[in-house]
C-alpha positions as CSV (number, residue, x, y, z in Angstrom):
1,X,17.0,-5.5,13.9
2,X,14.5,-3.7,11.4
3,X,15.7,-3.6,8.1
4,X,14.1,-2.0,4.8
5,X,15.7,-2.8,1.6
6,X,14.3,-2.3,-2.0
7,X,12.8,-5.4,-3.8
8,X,13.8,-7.0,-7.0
9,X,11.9,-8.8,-9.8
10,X,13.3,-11.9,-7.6
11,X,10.8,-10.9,-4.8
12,X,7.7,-11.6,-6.9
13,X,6.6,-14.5,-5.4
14,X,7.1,-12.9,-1.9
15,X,5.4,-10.4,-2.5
16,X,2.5,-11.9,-4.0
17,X,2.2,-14.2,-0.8
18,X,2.4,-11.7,1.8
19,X,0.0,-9.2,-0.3
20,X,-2.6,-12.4,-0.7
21,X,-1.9,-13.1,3.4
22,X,-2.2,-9.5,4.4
23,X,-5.4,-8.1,2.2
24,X,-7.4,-11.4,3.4
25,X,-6.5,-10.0,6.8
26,X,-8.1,-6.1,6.4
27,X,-10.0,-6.7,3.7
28,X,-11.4,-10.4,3.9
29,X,-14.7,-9.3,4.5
30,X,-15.2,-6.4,2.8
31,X,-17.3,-8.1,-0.2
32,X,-18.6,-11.7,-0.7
33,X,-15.9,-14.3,-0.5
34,X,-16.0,-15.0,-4.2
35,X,-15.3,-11.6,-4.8
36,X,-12.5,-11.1,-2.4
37,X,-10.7,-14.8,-3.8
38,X,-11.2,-13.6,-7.7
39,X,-9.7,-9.8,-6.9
40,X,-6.9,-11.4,-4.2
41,X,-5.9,-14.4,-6.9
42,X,-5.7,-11.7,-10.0
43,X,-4.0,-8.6,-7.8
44,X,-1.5,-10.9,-5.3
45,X,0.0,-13.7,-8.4
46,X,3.8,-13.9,-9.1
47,X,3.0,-12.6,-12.8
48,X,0.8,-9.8,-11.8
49,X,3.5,-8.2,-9.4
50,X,6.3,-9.0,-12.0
51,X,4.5,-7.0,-14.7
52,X,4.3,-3.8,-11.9
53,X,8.2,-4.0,-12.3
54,X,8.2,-3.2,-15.7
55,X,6.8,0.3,-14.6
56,X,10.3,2.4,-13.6
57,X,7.8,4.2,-11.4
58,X,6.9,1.7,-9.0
59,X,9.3,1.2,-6.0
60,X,8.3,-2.5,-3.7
61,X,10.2,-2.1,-0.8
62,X,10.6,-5.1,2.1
63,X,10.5,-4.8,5.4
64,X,11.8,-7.1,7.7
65,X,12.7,-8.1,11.9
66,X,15.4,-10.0,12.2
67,X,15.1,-13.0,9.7
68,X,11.7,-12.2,9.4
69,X,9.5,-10.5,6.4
70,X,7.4,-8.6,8.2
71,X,5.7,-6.7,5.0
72,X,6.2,-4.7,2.3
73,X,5.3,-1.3,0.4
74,X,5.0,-0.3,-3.0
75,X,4.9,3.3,-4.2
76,X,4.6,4.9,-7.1
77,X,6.2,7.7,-8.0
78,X,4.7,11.2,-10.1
79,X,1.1,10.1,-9.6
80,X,-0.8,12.5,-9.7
81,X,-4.6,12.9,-7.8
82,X,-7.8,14.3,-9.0
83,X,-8.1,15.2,-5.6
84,X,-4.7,16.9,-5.5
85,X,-3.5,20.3,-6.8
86,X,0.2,19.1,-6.7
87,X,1.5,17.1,-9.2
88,X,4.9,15.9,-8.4
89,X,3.6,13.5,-5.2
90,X,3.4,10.0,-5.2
91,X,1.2,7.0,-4.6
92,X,1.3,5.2,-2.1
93,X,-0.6,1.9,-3.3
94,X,0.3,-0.5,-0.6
95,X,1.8,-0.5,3.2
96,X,1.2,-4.2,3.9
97,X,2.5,-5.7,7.2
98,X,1.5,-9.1,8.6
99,X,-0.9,-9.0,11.4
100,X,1.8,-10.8,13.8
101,X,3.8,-7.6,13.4
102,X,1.4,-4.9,13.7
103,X,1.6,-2.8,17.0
104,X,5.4,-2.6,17.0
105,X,5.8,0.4,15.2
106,X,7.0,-1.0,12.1
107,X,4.4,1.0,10.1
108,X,5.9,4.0,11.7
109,X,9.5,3.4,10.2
110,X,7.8,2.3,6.9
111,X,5.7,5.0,6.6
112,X,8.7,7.5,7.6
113,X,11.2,5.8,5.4
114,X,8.3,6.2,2.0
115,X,8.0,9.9,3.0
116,X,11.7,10.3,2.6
117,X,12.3,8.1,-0.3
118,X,9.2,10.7,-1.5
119,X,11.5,13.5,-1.3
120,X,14.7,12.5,-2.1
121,X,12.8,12.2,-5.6
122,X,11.6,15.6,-5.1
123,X,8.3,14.4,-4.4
124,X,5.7,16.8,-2.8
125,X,3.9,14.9,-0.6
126,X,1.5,11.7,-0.6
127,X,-1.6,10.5,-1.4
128,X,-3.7,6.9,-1.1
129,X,-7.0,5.4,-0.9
130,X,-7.7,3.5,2.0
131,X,-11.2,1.4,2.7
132,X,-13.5,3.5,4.8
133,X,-14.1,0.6,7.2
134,X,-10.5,0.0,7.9
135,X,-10.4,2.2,10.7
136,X,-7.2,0.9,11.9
137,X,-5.6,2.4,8.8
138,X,-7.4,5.6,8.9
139,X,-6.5,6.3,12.6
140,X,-2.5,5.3,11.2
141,X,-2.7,7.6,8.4
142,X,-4.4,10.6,10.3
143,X,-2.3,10.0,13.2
144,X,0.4,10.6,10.9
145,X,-0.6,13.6,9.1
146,X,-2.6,12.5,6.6
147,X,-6.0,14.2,5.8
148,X,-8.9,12.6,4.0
149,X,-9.9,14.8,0.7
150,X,-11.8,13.2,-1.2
151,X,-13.3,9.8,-1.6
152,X,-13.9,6.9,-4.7
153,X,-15.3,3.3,-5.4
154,X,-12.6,0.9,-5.2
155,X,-13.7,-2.0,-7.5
156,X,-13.2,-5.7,-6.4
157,X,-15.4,-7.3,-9.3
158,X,-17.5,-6.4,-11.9
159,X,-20.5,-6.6,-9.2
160,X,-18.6,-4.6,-6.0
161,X,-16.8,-2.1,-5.0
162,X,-15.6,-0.7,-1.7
163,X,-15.9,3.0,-0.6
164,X,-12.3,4.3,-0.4
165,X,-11.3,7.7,1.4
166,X,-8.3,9.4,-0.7
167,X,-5.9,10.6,1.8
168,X,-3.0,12.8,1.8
169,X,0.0,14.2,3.2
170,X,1.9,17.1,1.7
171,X,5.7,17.6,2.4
């Protein structure tokens, strides 16, 4: 049984270990491995992810099989996107799944259950940045209607950053 249910402040430290787990797995070697450790140990700790709760915005939902956590999502909501004439859309910063559960359509039901949590908040459509060498993610994202339209640096550190494509979907 999938189940997707809204995270608390509680699920911190969850979240923090499955978005350290899961960037290491897309992104591991995207910049040098100091890099990656400093951006993954600031980005994915217990007090980083409690302070995003403090924004009324930002929305963590978990995703899970059975007993299993299988990943999560965070979105945030009214964001809007140089690259983006609407302004009412929202962000979608993170669809994280653990390698073990990818292929099972799980992103499928995440990414369907964001885009109506989008509009039930009257939300008019969606936009992210996703890593131009994760080409698993782009061929999710267009597969699903996204459309790339435009593109920025992603910073890891001071000394890197990663080209980003900025995609979106409007409702």
């Amino acid at each position: 049984m999938i189940k997707i249910e809204k995270a608390t402040i509680n699920d911190a430290k969850l979240i923090a270990k499955i978005g350290c787990q899961t960037f290491l797995e897309s992104h591991g070697n995207s910049a040098s491995e100091v890099d990656v450790k400093n951006f993954v140990d600031k980005t994915y700790h217990e007090k980083a992810i409690v302070e995003e709760f403090k924004n009324k915005n930002v929305q963590y939902y978990i995703i899970s099989v059975g007993s299993e956590i299988a990943g999560f999502t965070k979105i945030e909501l009214n964001v809007a996107s140089q690259w983006v004439k609407e302004s009412a859309i929202t962000k979608l910063d993170r669809l994280y799944l653990l390698e073990e559960f990818h292929g099972i359509t799980l992103g499928v039901k995440l990414l369907n259950f964001i885009i109506e949590t989008s509009k039930q908040h009257n939300q008019k459509g969606i936009w992210l940045a996703v890593w131009v060498e994760n080409n698993k993610a782009i061929g999710f994202y267009t597969k699903n209607g996204f459309k790339v339209v435009g593109d920025y640096l992603f910073k890891i550190s001071d000394t890197h950053s990663n080209p980003n494509h900025i995609m979106y979907l409007s409702f």
